[in-house]
C-alpha positions in Angstrom: -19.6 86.4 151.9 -17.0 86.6 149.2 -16.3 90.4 150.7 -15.7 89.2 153.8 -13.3 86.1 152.6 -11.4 89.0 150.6 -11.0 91.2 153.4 -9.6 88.3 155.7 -7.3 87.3 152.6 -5.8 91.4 152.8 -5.4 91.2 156.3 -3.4 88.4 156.5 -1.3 89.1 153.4 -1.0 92.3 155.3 0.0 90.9 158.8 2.4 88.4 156.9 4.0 91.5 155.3 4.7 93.1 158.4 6.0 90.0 159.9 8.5 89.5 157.6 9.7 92.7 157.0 13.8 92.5 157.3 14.3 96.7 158.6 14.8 95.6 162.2 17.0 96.2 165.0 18.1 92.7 165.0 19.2 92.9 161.5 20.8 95.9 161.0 22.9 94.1 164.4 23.6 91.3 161.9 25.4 93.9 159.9 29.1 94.4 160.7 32.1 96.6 158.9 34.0 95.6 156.6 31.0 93.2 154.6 30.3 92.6 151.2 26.9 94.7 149.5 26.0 91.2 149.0 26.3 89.8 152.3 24.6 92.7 153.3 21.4 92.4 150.9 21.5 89.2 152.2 20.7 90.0 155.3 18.3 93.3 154.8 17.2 92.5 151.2 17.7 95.2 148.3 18.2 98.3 149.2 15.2 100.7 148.5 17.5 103.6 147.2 21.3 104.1 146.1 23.9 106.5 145.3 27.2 106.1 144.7 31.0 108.3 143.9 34.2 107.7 142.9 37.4 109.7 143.1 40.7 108.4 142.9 40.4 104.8 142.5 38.4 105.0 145.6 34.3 104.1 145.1 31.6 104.9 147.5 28.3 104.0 147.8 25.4 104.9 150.1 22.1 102.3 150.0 19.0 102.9 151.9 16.8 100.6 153.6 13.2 101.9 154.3 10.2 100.3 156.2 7.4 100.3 159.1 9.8 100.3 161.6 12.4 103.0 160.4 15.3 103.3 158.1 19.2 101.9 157.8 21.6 103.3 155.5 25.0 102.0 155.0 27.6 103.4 153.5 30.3 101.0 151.3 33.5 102.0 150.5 35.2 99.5 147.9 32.4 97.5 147.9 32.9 96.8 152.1 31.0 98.5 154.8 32.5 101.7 156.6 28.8 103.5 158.4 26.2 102.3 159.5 22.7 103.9 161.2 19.5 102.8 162.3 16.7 105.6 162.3 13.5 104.7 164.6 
């Protein structure tokens, strides 16, 4: 009995996990040029990877959202966003 209460307690921590996930279509909509890393992590959560340059006075950074239902990077320069994509 205990099994089977466990298994029913993964499952729906499971479901609710993939419910809630924030790498969606709609979201990656949400996000528009010219917004703030932190508006943006507002919207998508941190960002699962991140690189970033700087030449000139000029900074650049690339952050990468990964989950079940693909991938969106964004690319900021000075802090704003410049690139977005959505991969399915």
């Amino acid at each position: 009995m205990k099994t089977i209460s466990l298994r029913l307690v993964v499952l729906a921590l499971l479901v609710w996990l993939v419910a809630c996930t924030k790498i969606t279509q709609e979201n990656f909509d949400k996000v528009r040029d010219g917004m703030s890393r932190s508006e943006v992590e507002a919207i998508l959560g941190a960002p699962t990877e991140v690189s970033s340059a700087g030449v000139a006075g000029l900074s650049g950074t690339s952050a990468s959202w990964t989950g079940e239902a693909g991938s969106i990077t964004i690319q900021f320069f000075n802090d704003k966003v410049r690139m977005k994509r959505f991969t399915k």
